[in-house]
Structures are given as C-alpha cells and as structure tokens.
N, C-alpha and C positions, 0 to 999 in steps of 0.2 A: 145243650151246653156248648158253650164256646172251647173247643180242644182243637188247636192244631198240631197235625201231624208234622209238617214239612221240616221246619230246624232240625226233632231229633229222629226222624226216620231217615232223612236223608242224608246224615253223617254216618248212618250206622250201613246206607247202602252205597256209598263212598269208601267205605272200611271195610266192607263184605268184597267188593269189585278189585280194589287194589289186591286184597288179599289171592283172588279167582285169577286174576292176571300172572302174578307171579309166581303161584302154583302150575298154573299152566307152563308157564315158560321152562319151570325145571320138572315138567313131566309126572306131578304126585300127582297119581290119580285119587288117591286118598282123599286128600285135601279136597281138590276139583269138585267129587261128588258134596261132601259137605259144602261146602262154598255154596255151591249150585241150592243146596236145600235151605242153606239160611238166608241165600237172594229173595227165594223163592216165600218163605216165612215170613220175611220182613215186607215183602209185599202184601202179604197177607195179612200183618199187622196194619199196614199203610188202610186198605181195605176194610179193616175192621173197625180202622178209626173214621172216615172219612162218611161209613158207612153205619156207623152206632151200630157195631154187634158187638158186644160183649163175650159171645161164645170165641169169636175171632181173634180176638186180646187174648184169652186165656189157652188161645189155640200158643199162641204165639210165645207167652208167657213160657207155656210148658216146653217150645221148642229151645228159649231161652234155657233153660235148667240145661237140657243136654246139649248146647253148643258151649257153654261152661265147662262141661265136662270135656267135653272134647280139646279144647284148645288148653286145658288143663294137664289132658295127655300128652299133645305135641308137646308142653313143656317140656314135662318127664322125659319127653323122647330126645329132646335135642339137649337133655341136659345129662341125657342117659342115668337117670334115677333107676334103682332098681336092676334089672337083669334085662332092662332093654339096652339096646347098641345099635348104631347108627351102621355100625363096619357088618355086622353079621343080620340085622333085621330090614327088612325091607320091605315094610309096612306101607307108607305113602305109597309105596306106586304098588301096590297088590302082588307083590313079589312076583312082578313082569321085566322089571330091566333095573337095573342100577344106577339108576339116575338117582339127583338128589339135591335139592335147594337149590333154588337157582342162583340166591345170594352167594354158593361155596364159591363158584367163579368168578362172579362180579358184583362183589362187595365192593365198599368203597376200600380205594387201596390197592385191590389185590393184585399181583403178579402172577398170570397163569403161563406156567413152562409145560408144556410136554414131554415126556419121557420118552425119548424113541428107540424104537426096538423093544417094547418090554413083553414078556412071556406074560405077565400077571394079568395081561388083561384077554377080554371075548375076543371073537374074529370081528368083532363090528364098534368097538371100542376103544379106546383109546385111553392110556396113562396118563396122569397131570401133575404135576405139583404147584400148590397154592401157596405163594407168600407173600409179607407184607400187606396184609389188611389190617387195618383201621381196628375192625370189628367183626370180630368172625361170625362165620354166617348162622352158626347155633346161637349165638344172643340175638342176632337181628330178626330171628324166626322168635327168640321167646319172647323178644319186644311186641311184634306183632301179635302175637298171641296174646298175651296180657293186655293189649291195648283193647282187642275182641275181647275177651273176659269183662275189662271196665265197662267197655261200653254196653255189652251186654245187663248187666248188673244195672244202671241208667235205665237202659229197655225193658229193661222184667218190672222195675220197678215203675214206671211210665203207664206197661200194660197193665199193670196190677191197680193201678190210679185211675187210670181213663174206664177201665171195667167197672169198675166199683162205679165210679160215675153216673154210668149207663144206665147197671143196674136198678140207683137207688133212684133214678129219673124215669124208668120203668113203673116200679113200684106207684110212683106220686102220680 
C-alpha cells in the first residue's frame, strides 16, 4: 500500500523536539524523560510504517493513549486542578531542585527583577520576581500540552489506520 509516513510523523517529531528543548532548559527532568520516550515511540512508529509492521503501529498507538494521559496531567498541573500546586509539588524535576518552566522567566514580555538579599531562598539560589508577561508561563505550558494531546489524537488515529491496513493486506 501506498502509506507515507514523512508529513505526519515529522510534525509530531518537530512537536516532541521543541517540547525536549524547552524542558530541558528549565531543568524538568519529568518532562525530559517522557519527551525522550515519545521521540523514541514515534520513531518507532516512523519504523513501523516504513517497515509494514503492524505490531509496530499498535506499539505506538498504545504509547499514544499514555502520552494523552500525561500531557493531560501537566495540564492539571499547571492549572493546578485538584490538590496539586506548583508552589509546594515538585513533580517535573523529581523533587531534586526547584526549578520550573523555563517559560516563568522568558516568556514573551516578561520582566525578571531579582530580590537581593532574600532569606527565602537555598544557598545556591536565588529570588526573582516576574512581571509583565504577555502570557504567563502556566498557559503557554498548557498550550503546548494540548497541542501534543491533538496531535497525538491525529497519530493514534493514523496508527490505528495504517495497521488495519497492513493487516487486511496480510490477510489477502
């Protein structure tokens, strides 16, 4: 069968990269390792298609369901739905330092002042204050996420297409 991968695999690892980038920058190692798993997934999809395996798609499909869920949570998180908090949980980075979106500093807009001399912070950190952004950096993380969730939704449905495919060209 004629099935090209390249248009929608390659937006979705354009959308995985940007995402690994920017996590990295603000230090979630949370994020990072998922990133890294759904690069890794969607090559695997790439793989699966290029390669007619059908088990490969549905490898992939299923990774799809739980990268849904995930960027489902980062919503919740950054929207602080429920009894999570951004000030007290420190989930993204495996509750190893206190770092946090890298958007909080350099959103568009934003004004970062320093607080000098403050008690409130570690020996190796430092106080800030944020104003004047555009967009604060909790919408521009749930943007992101929801743009993964779409695209994902595209992808599950894609792999769930090109399988079926496969399959029913096996069969004949």
């Amino acid at each position: 069968p004629a099935v090209t991968p390249a248009p929608s695999f390659a937006l979705l690892q354009v959308a995985a990269l940007e995402r690994q980038i920017f996590d990295f920058l603000g230090y979630q190692w949370a994020p990072i390792l998922a990133n890294f798993l759904h690069i890794m997934a969607v090559i695997l999809g790439i793989f699966g298609t290029i390669q007619y395996r059908s088990k490969y798609l549905m490898m992939y499909a299923v990774w799809l369901v739980l990268w849904v869920g995930w960027n489902a949570f980062i919503i919740c998180f950054y929207l602080e739905v429920g009894r999570l908090s951004q000030d007290r949980d420190f989930i993204m980075t495996f509750n190893t330092s206190l770092h946090r979106s890298w958007w909080m500093e350099n959103g568009p807009g934003c004004l970062v002042t320093p607080v000098m001399n403050s008690n409130l912070a570690p020996e190796d950190h430092h106080v800030i204050t944020v104003s004047g952004c555009l967009l604060d950096y909790q919408y521009i993380e749930v943007v992101s996420s929801a743009t993964q969730i779409f695209l994902a939704l595209f992808g599950f449905v894609y792999a769930c297409y090109v399988s079926k495919v496969f399959l029913e060209e096996e069969d004949s």
